[in-house]
N, C-alpha and C positions, 0 to 999 in steps of 0.2 A: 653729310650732315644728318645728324640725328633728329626725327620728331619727338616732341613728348605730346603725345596722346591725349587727351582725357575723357575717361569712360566713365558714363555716369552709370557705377553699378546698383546703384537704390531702385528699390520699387514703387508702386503709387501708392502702396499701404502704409511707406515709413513717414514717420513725424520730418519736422525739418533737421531734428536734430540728431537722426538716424541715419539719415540720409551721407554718403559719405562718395567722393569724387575718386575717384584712382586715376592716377597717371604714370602711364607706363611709355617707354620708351621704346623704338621700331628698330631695330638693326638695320646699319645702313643697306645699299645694295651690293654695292663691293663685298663687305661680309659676307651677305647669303650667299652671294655667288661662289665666295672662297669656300664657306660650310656644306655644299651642295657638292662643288667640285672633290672636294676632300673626301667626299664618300661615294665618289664613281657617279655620280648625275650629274652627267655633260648636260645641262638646258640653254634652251634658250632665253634671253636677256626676257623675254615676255613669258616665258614658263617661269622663270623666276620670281616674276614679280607676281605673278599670279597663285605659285606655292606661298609666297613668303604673305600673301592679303591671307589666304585661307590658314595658313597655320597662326596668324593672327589674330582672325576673327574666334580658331578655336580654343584658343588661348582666356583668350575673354568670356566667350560662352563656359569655359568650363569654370574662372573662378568667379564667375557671377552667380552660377545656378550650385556650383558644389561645394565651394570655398567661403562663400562669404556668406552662405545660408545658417 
């Protein structure tokens, strides 16, 4: 099952009406697992989950501070 996320990418300088929610959806784990395996990275079930938080968080770090600036 899918989450949908919601990441509040505003800052504490925007008005309310600047202010703007994204919500983004996580790839299951079966996915990543198949996406991971398909390019030779045998992990484990906890390596995995642990690639797929960090490629998440960097995801969001990069369209909070580079994309939505």
């Amino acid at each position: 099952m899918k989450k949908n996320i919601p990441i509040n990418m505003s800052n504490d300088t925007q008005s309310e009406s600047e202010k703007s929610i994204h919500v983004f959806q996580k790839i299951s784990f079966e996915k990543s697992k198949k996406i991971l395996n398909d390019h030779n990275l045998n992990l484990t079930d906890t390596e995995i989950k642990e690639v797929m938080e960090f490629i998440h968080k960097l995801a969001e770090l990069t369209i909070k501070e580079f994309i939505l600036k």
